[in-house]
N, C-alpha and C positions, 0 to 999 in steps of 0.2 A: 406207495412208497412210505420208509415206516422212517424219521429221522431219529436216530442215537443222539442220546447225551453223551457229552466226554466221561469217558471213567474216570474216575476219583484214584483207580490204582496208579496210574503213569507217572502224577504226579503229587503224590503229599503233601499235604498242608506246610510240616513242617520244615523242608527241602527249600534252600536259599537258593537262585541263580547266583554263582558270583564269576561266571565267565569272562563277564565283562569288566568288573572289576577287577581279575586278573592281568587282563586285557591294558587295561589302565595303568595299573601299578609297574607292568615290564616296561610300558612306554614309558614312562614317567624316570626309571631307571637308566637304560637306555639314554633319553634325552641328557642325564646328568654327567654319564660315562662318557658323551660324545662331546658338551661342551665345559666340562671341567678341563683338561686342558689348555683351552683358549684362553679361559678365562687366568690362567695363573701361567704363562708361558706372554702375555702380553701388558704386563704390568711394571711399571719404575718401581724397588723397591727402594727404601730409604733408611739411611739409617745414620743417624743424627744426634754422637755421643759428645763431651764436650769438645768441639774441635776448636783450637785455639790457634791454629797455623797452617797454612793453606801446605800443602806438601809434607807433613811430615819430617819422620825421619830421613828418609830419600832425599836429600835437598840435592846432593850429588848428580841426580839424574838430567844430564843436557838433552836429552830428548824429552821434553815435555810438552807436552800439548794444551794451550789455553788459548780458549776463544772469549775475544770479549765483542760484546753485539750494541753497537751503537746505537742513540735513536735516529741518528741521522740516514741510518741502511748503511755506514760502514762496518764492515766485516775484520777484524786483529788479530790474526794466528800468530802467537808471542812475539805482541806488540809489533809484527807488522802486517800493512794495510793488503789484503787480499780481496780479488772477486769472488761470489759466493760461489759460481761455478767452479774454479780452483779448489776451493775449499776439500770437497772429498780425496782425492786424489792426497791433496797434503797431510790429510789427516790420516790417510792409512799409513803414507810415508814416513812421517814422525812416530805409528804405532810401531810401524816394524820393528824402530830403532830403539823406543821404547822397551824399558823393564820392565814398570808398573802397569804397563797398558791403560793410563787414566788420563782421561779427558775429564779439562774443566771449563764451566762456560760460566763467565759472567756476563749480565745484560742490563744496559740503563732500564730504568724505569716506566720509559715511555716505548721501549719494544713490546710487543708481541709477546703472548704467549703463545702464538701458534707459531712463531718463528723460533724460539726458544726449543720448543717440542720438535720441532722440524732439524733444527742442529741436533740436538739428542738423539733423533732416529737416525741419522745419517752418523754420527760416532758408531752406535750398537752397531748398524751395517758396517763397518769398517772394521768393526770386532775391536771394541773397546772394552775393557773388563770392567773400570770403575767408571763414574760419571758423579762428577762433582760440580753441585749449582750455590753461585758464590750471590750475595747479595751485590747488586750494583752502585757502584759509586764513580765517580770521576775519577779517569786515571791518572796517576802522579807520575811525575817523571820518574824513570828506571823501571817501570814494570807492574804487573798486574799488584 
């Protein structure tokens, strides 16, 4: 029995595999096409020109939606005292009636950020258009 060497014709010296490096580069694409819209479909965007007056122009609007988050776990849908289960339900209630569809949340200093974020997602779910995050201070008599 006589053994063969490979021929030299099949494959060329100068012949690159890049199969798999095709291979690579689709996947690679693929992965970006699939999680680029995650990644920008779940993001707060911000935007934070000089704002010198909570409401604007609108002051008109009696439907307004302001949550302010106590450190104590009290909850204040326009300065009045709510449970946090209520909460959604009035928030859509007030969106409906709402023109600007804006919700604003101010929070003491000693809340949560993951409670903060947690009223945020529960506005977007109610289909909030704007979401305005006030710095927290002690509330004065008359309102936010």
């Amino acid at each position: 029995m006589k053994i063969r060497k490979p021929s030299r014709k099949s494959h060329p010296a100068g012949e690159a595999q890049i199969t798999s490096l095709i291979d690579i580069a689709l996947s690679l694409v693929i992965f970006f096409i699939v999680t680029l819209p995650a990644l920008l479909e779940s993001g707060i965007f911000v935007r934070a020109p000089g704002v010198t007056e909570v409401g604007g122009a609108d002051q008109g609007d009696e439907f307004k939606v302001a949550i302010y988050l106590r450190a104590d776990g009290l909850y204040l849908l326009n300065d009045e005292p709510v449970e946090k289960e209520q909460l959604g339900p009035l928030i859509e209630l007030l969106l409906q009636r709402s023109t600007d569809k804006m919700v604003i949340i101010r929070a003491d200093g000693a809340v949560s950020h993951g409670d903060v974020v947690e009223i945020l997602d529960l506005a977007k779910e109610k289909k909030a258009v704007k979401l305005a995050l006030l710095r927290g201070k002690e509330l004065e008599e008359g309102g936010l």
